[in-house]
C-alpha positions as CSV (number, residue, x, y, z in Angstrom):
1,X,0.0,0.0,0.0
2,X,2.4,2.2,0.7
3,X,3.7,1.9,-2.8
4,X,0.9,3.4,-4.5
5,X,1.6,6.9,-5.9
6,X,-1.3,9.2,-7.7
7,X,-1.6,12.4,-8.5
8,X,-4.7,12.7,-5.9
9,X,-2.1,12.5,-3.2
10,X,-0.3,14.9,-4.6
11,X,-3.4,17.3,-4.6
12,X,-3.9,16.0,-0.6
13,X,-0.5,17.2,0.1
14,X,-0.9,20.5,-1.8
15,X,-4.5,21.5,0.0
16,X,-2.8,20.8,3.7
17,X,0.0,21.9,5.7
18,X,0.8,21.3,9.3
19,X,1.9,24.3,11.1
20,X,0.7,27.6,10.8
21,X,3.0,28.9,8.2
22,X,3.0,27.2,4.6
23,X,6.1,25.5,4.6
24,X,4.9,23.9,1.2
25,X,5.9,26.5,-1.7
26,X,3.4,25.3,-4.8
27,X,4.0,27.5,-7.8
28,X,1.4,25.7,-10.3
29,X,-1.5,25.3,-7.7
30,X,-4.0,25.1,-10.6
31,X,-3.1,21.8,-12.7
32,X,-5.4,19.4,-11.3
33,X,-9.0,20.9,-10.8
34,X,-10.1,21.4,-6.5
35,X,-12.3,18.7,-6.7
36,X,-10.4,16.0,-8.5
37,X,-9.9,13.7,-5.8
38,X,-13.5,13.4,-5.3
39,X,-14.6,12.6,-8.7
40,X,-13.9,8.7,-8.4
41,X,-13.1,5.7,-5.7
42,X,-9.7,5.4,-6.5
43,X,-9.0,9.1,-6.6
44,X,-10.4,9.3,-3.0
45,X,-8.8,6.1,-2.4
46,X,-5.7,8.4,-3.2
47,X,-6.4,10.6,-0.8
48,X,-7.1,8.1,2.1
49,X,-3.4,6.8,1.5
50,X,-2.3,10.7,1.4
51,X,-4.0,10.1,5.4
52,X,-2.2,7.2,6.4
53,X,0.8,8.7,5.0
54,X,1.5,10.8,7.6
55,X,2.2,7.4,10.3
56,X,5.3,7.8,8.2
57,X,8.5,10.4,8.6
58,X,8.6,12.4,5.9
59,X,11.9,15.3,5.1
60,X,9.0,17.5,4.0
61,X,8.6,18.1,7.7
62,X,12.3,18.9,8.9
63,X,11.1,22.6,7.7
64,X,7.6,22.3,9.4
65,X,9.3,22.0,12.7
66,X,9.0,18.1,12.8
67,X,11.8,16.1,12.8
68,X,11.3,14.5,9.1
69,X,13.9,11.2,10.0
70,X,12.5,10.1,13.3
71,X,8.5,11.5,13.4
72,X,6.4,8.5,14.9
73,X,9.3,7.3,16.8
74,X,10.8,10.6,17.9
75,X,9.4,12.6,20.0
76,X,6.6,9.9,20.9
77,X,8.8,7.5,22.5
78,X,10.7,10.0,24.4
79,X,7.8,11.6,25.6
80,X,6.2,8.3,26.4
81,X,9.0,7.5,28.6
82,X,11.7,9.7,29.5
83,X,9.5,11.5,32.3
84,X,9.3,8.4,34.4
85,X,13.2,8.5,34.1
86,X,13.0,4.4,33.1
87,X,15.0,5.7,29.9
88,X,16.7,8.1,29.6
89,X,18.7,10.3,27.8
90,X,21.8,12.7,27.1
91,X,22.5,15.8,25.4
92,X,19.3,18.5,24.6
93,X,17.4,15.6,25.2
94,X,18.4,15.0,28.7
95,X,15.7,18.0,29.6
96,X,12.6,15.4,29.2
97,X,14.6,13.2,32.6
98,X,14.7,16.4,34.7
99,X,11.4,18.0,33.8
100,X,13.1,20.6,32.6
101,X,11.5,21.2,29.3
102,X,9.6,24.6,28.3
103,X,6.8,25.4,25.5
104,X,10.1,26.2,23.1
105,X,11.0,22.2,23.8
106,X,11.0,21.2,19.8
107,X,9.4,17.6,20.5
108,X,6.6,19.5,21.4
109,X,6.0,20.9,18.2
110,X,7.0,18.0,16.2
111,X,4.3,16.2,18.0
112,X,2.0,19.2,17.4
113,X,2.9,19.5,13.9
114,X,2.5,16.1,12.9
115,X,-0.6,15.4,14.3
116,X,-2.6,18.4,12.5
117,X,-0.6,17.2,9.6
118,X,-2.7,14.4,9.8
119,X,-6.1,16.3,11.2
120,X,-5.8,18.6,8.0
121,X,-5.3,16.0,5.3
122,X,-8.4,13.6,7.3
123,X,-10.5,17.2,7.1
124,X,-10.1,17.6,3.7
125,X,-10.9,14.3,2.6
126,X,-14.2,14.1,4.8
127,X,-15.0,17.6,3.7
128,X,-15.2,16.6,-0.4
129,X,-16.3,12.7,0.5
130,X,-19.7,13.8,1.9
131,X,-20.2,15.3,-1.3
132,X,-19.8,12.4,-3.5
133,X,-22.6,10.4,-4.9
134,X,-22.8,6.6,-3.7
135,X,-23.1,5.4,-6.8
136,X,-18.8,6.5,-7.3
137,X,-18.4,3.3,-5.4
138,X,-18.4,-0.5,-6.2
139,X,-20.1,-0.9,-2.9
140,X,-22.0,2.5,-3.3
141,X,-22.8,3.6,0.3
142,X,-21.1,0.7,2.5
143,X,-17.8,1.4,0.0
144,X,-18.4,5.1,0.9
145,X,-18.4,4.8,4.7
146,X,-15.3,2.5,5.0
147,X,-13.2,5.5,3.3
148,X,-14.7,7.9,6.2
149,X,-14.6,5.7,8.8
150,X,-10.3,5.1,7.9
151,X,-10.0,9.0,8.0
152,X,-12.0,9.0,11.4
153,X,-10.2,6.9,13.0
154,X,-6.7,8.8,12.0
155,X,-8.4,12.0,13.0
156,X,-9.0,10.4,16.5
157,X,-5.8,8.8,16.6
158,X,-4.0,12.4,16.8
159,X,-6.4,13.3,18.5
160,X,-5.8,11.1,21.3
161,X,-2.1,11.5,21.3
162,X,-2.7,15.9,21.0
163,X,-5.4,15.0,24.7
164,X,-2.5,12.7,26.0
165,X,0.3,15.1,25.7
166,X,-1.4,18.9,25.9
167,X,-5.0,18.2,27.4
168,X,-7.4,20.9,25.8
169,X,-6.5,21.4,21.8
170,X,-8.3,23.2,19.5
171,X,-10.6,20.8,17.4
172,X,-10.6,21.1,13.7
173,X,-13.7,19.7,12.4
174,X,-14.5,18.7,8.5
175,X,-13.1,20.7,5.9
176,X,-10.6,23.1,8.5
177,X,-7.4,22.9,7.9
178,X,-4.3,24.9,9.1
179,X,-4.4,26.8,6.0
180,X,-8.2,27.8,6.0
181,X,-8.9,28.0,9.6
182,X,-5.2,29.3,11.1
183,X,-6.7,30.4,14.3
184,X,-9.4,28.4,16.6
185,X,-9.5,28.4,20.3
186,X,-9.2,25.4,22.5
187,X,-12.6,23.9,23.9
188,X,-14.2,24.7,27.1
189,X,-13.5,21.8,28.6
190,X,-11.7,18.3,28.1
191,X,-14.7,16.4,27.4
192,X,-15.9,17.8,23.9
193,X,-11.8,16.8,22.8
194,X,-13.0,13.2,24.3
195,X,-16.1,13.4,23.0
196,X,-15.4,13.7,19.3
197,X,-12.5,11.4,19.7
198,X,-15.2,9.0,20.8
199,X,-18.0,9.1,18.5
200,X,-15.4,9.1,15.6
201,X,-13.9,5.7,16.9
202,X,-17.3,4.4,17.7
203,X,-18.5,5.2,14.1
204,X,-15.4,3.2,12.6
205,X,-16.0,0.5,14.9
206,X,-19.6,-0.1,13.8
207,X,-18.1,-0.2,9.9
208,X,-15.1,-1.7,9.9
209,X,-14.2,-5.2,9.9
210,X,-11.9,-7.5,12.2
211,X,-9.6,-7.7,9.4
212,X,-8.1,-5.1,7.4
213,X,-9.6,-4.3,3.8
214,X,-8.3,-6.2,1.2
215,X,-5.8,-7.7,3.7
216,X,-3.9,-4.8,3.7
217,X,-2.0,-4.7,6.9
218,X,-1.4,-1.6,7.9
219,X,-4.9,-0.4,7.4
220,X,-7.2,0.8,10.3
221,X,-9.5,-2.0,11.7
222,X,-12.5,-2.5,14.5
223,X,-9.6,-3.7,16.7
224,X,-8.0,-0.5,16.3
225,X,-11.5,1.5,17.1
226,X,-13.1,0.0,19.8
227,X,-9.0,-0.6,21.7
228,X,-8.5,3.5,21.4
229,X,-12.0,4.6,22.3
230,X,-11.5,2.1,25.2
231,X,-8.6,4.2,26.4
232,X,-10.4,7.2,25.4
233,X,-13.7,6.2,28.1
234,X,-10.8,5.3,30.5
235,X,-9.6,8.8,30.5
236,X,-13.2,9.9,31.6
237,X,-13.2,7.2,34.2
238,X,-15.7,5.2,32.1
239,X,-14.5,1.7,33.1
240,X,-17.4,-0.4,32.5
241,X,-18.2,0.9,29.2
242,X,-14.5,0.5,28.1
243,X,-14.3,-3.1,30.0
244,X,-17.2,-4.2,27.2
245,X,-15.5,-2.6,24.6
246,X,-12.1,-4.4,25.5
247,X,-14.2,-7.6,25.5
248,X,-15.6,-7.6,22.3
249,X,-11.9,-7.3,21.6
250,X,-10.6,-10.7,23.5
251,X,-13.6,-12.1,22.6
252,X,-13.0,-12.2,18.8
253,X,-9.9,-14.4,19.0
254,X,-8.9,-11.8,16.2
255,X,-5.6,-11.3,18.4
256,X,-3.3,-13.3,20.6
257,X,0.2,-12.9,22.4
258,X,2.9,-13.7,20.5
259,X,4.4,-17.2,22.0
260,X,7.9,-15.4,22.3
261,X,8.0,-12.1,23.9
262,X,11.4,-11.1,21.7
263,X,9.7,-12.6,18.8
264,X,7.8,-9.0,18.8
265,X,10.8,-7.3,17.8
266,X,12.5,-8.9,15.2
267,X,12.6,-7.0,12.2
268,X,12.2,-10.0,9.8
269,X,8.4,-10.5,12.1
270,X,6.7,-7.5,10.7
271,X,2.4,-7.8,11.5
272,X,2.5,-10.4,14.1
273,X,-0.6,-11.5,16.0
274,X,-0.5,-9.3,18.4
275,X,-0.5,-6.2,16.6
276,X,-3.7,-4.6,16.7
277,X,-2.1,-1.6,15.0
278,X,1.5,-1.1,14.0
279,X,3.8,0.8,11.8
280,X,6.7,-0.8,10.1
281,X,9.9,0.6,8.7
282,X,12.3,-0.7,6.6
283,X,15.5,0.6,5.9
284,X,17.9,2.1,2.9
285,X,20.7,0.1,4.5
286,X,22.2,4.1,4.6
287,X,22.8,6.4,7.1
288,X,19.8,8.7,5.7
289,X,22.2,11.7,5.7
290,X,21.8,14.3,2.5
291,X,25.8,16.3,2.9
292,X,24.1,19.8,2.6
293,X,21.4,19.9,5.4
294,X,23.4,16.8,7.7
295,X,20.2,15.4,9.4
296,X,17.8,15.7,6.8
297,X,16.7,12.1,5.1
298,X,17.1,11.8,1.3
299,X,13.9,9.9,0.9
300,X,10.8,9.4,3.3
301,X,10.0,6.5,5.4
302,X,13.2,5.6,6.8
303,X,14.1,6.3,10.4
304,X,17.6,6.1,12.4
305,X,16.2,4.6,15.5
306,X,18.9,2.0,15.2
307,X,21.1,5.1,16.0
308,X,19.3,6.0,18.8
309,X,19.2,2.9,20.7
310,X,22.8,1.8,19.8
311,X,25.1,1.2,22.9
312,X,27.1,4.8,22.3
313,X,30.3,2.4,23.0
314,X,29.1,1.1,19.5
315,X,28.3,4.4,17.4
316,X,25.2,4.7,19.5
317,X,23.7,8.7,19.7
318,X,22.6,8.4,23.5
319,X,18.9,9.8,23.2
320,X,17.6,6.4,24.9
321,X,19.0,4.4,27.8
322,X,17.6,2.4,29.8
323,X,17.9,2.8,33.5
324,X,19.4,0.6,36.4
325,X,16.3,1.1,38.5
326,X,13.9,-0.5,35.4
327,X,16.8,-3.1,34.3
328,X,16.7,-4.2,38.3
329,X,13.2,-4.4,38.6
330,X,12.4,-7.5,36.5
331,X,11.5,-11.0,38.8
332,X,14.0,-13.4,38.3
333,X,12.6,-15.9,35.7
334,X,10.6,-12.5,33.6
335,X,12.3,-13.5,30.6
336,X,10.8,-9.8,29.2
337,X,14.5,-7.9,30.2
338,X,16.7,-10.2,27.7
339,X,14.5,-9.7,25.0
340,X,14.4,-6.2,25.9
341,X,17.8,-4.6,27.2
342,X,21.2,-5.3,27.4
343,X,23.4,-4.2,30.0
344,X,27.2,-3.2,30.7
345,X,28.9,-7.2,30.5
346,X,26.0,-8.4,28.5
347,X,26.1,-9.3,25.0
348,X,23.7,-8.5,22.3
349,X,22.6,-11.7,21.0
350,X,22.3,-10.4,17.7
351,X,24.9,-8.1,16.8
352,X,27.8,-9.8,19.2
353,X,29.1,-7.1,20.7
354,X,30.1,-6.5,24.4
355,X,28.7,-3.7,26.5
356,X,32.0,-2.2,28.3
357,X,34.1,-4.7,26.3
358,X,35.6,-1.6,23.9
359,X,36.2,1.4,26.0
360,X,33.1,1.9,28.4
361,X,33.5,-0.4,31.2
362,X,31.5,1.6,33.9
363,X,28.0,1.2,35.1
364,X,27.2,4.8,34.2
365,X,28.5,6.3,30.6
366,X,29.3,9.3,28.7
367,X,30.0,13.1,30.5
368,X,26.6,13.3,31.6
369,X,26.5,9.9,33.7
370,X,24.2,8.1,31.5
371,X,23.3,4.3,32.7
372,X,25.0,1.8,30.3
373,X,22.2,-0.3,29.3
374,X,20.3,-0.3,26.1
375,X,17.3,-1.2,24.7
376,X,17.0,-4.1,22.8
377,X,14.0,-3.2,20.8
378,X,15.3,-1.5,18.1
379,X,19.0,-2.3,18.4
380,X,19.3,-5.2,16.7
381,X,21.7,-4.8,14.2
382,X,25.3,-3.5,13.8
383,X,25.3,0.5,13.8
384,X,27.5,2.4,11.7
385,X,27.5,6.1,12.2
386,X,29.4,6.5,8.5
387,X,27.1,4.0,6.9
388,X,24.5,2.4,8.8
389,X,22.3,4.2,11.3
390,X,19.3,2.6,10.8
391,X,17.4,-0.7,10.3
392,X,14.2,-2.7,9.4
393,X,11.7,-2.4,12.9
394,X,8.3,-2.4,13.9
395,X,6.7,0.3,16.1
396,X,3.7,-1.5,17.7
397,X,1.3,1.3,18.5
398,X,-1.0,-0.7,19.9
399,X,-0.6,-4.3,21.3
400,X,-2.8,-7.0,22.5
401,X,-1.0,-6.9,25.9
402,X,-2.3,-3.4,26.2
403,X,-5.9,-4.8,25.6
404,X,-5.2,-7.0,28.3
405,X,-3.6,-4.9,30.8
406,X,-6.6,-2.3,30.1
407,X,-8.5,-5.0,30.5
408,X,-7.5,-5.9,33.7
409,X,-7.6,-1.8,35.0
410,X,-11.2,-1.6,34.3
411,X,-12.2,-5.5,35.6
412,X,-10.9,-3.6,38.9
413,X,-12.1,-0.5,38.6
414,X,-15.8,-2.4,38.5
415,X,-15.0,-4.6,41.0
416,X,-14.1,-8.0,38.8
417,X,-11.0,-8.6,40.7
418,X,-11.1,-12.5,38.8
419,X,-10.6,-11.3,35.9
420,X,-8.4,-8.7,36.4
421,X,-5.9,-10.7,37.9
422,X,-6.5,-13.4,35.3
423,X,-5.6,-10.9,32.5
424,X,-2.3,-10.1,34.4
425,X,-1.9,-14.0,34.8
426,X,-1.8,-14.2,31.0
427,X,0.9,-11.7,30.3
428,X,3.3,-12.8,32.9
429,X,2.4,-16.5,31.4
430,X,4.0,-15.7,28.3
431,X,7.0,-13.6,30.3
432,X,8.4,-16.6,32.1
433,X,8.7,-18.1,28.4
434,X,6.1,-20.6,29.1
435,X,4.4,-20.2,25.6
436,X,8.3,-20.9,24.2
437,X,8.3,-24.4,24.7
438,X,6.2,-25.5,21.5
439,X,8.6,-23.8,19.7
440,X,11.5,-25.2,19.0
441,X,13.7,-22.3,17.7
442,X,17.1,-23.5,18.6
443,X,18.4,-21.1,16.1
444,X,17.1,-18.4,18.0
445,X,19.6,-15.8,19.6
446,X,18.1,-15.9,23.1
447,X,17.7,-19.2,24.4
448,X,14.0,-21.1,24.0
449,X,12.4,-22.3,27.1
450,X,12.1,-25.8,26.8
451,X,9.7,-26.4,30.0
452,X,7.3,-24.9,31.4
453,X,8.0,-23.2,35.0
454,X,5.8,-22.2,37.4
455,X,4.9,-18.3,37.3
456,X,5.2,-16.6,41.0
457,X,1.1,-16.0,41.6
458,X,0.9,-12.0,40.9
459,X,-1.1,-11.0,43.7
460,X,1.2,-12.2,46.5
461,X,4.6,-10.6,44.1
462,X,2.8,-7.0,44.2
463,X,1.5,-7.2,47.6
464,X,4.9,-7.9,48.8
465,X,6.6,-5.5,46.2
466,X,4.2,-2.7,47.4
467,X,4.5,-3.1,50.9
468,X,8.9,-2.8,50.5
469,X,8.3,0.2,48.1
470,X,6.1,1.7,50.2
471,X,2.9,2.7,47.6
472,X,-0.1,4.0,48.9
473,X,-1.7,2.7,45.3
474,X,-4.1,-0.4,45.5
475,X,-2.1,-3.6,44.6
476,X,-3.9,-4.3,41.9
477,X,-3.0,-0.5,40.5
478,X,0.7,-1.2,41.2
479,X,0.5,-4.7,39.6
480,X,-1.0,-3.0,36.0
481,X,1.2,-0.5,36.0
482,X,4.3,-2.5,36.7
483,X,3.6,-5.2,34.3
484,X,2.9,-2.4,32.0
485,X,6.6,-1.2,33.0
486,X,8.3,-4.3,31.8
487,X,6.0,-5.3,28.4
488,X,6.3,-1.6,27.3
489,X,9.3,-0.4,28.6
490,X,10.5,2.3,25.6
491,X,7.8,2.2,23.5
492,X,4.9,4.3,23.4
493,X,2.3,4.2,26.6
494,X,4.0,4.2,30.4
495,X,4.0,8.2,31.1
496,X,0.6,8.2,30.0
497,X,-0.6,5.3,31.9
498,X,1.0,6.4,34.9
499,X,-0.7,9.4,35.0
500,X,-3.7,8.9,34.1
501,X,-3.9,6.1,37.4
502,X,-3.2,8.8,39.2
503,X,0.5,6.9,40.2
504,X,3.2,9.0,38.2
505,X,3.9,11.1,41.9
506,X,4.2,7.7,43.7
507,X,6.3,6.2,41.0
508,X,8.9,8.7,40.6
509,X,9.2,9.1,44.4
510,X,9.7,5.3,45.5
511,X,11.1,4.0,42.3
512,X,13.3,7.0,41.7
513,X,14.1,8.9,45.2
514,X,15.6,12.2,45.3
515,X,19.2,13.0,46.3
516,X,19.7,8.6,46.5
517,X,23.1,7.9,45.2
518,X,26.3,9.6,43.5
519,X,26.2,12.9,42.4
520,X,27.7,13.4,38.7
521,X,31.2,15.1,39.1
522,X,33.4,12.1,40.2
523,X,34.7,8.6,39.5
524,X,32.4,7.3,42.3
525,X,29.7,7.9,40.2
526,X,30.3,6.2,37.0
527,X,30.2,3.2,39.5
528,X,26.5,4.0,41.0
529,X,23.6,2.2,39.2
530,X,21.5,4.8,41.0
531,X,19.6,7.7,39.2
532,X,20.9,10.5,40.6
533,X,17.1,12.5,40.9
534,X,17.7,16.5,41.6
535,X,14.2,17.8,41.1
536,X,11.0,17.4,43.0
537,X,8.1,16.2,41.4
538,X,5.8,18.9,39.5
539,X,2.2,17.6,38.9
540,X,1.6,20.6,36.4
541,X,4.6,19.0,34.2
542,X,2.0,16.0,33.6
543,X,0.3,18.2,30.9
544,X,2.9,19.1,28.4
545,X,2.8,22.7,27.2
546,X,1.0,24.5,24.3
547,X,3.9,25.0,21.9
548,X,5.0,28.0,21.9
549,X,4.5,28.8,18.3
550,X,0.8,28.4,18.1
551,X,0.4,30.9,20.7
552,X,2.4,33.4,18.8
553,X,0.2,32.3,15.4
554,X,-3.0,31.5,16.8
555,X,-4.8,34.2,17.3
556,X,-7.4,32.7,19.5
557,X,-4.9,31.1,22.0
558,X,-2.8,33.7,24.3
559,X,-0.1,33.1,27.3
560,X,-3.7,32.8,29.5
561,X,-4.4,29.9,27.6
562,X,-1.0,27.9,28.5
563,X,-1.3,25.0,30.7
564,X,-0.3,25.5,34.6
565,X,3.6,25.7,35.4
566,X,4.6,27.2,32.2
């Protein structure tokens, strides 16, 4: 699918932009006439690609204030994660570990940018499709809905990720775009952003199938509508009604775990059954870099995060490490840290190569006392900073795991403490390795299982666990979110989740204390697996700010409108 290039895209990308100022310079506006993607199903059809595009970096954003080589891995992953100090990272990122950042931070607006990108491009499609006649498609109106509900479901999709991150956001409707409608103010109040997030889930759910139209993988699906309006009601406290979306989920055996938790990120495993929704990149086998502008990437769809989760020992950048405290946190017997992270004397089962074995043989690493652990996920393949900086990976935006740990949040939340434990039973199942054994893959860089163990009973873990730690948080609340901590560890849910439990403050306290350890400065400290926390928690850093830029372009939004603390 992503293949497919026609000129209707190319009219898609000339009606939208994604910031306030038109960073797309069209001299011949006029060669294809306004309304030429709407005069057939494949034109639209077009269009609706031109709308999944933007999943996808693209260099056209590098001048939109998104950065074009890393956009749906960078900045969501760092500001999925770095805030709860389980990765972390060096350098002008190192801000999003302290909670130092500001509304001039530029992940901000790259996560801003791209996701009216999208908005835009989704309005102008819905805008000319109600206009069409059924009779345009082969399966007139049914054919006709399945293109609206696809743009939606993207529309709600950013918009979900814009609530996550800045709360209130202005919310551009049907035919507004950043070039018609520059300036709109943000809504009263939090629920019309959940409420139109909602009903445009809801309506893709009720069209969409299980499976994704003409088995195109990569397309949106039911899965994918009733999983994020499920986290949407959960937002709004709406447990029970998300708890029955969730189980029309599980209960369409569309979706299981993957047997072998490292089996998920293997870049030759693209669209495994447990992807409800994922992205997957592939690589130029280059290092993206064009001579003139240095970071910008020749061509679209590739992304360096290869680069960025490199051991820097091995031409690594250094924008994501993992932490002692996560890497110490695992059970002995979770098989989930192998798969995940290697640490300083480990060995990266698939590249070969020796953390500490070639010039960094200290606990912490680089000037700025980084821990010497890196993730797994996406490093799995040799990094070249000259040649290679990236590789073939999957990002897995949205995992059966997640259905099953949301799952288990709202069985508690209404009082179903059976199954909510029994959803956490199945994920640590398959963490001990005890789906491995019918595999038989002794090829496989880590190890198989080859018996089944018994799994430590999760109840009596986390009631012991909380009791040492000292949470105030239910059990049950420290069990989801800690299980969440090790299946999701650097990918793209924990700060949220955290937060929206109401355990972030809790979290960063007990797991992270302040002033613990080795201040930066000596030899001492390069020897201290410790996080070295300086700040005190802020609970108006849980909303990120407003960009900065779209309060000096919006007209409708002033400094009164920032969020709190900035």
């Amino acid at each position: 699918m992503k293949k497919i290039v026609i000129s209707a895209l190319s009219l898609l990308l000339l009606l939208t932009t994604n910031s306030c100022k038109d960073y797309l310079e069209v001299d011949h506006y006029d060669i294809l006439p306004g309304d030429f993607m709407f005069q057939s199903e494949d034109n639209v059809e077009g269009g609706l690609i031109g709308c999944y595009d933007t999943f996808y970096p693209s260099k056209e954003d590098n001048e939109a204030g998104a950065d074009g080589s890393m956009w749906g891995f960078k900045p969501q992953y760092m500001l999925s994660n770095h805030p709860t100090l389980d990765t972390q990272a060096s350098g002008w990122d190192k801000a999003y570990c302290t909670e130092d950042w500001t509304s001039s931070s530029s992940e901000f607006l790259s996560l801003w940018v791209g996701c009216y990108k999208a908005i835009s491009r989704c309005n102008t499609l819905l805008d000319g499709l109600e206009s069409m006649d059924n009779d345009l498609f082969s399966e007139g109106e049914a054919g006709k809905k399945k293109i609206e509900a696809q743009a939606r479901a993207i529309r709600a999709y950013n918009y979900l990720a814009l609530a996550k991150n800045f709360g209130r956001v202005p919310m551009l409707m049907a035919g507004e775009t950043y070039v018609n409608t520059p300036s709109k103010p943000r809504p009263d109040t939090e629920d019309e952003t959940w409420q139109v997030i909602i009903d445009d889930l809801a309506f893709g759910a009720s069209v969409l199938d299980w499976t994704p139209i003409n088995g195109e993988y990569g397309r949106i699906t039911k899965g994918f509508c009733l999983g994020y309006q499920a986290e949407a009601l959960m937002y709004q406290e709406k447990y029970a009604e998300a708890k029955t979306l969730l189980k029309e989920i599980i209960d369409s055996n569309t979706y299981s775990l993957v047997p072998c938790f490292s089996y998920l990120y293997d870049p030759e495993k693209a669209w495994q059954t447990e992807d409800v929704f994922a992205t997957v990149m592939w690589t130029d086998n280059g290092n993206n870099m064009s001579g003139v502008q240095g970071w910008s990437p020749t061509e679209d769809h590739y992304m360096t995060a290869c680069y960025c989760a490199a051991s820097m020992e091995y031409n690594g950048w250094g924008s994501l490490f993992v932490s002692w405290e996560c890497y110490n946190s695992f059970e002995d017997g979770d098989r989930r840290r192998a798969a995940s992270m290697v640490a300083l004397g480990e060995t990266n089962p698939w590249t070969g190569q020796t953390i500490g074995a070639n010039g960094a043989p200290n606990v912490k690493t680089g000037s700025e006392y980084m821990p010497n652990i890196s993730s797994l996920k996406y490093w799995r393949a040799n990094c070249d900073y000259w040649t290679t900086i990236n590789q073939p990976f999957t990002m897995h935006l949205l995992r059966y795991a997640a259905i099953l740990l949301n799952y288990a949040e709202c069985s508690f939340q209404t009082g179903d403490e059976t199954s909510g434990w029994d959803a956490i039973r199945q994920i640590r199942e398959r963490a001990w390795g005890n789906h491995e054994v019918s595999l038989s893959d002794a090829e496989y860089p880590i190890p198989m299982q080859t018996e089944t163990v018994a799994v430590p009973d999760a109840k009596t873990y986390y009631t012991k666990y909380k009791a040492e730690k000292g949470y105030s948080s239910e059990t049950w609340m420290v069990a989801v979110n800690m299980e969440r901590r090790h299946e999701f560890n650097a990918e793209f849910s924990l700060f949220y989740d955290l937060k929206r439990t109401g355990m972030i403050e809790e979290f960063i306290n007990l797991e992270y204390p302040k002033g613990v350890g080795t201040a930066p400065g000596s030899d001492a400290a390069y020897q201290d697996w410790r996080t070295y926390r300086t700040f005190d928690y802020n609970k108006d850093k849980m909303l990120y700010p407003i960009p900065y830029q779209e309060i000096l372009t919006n007209a409708e939004i002033g400094p009164e409108d920032q969020n709190p603390g900035y």
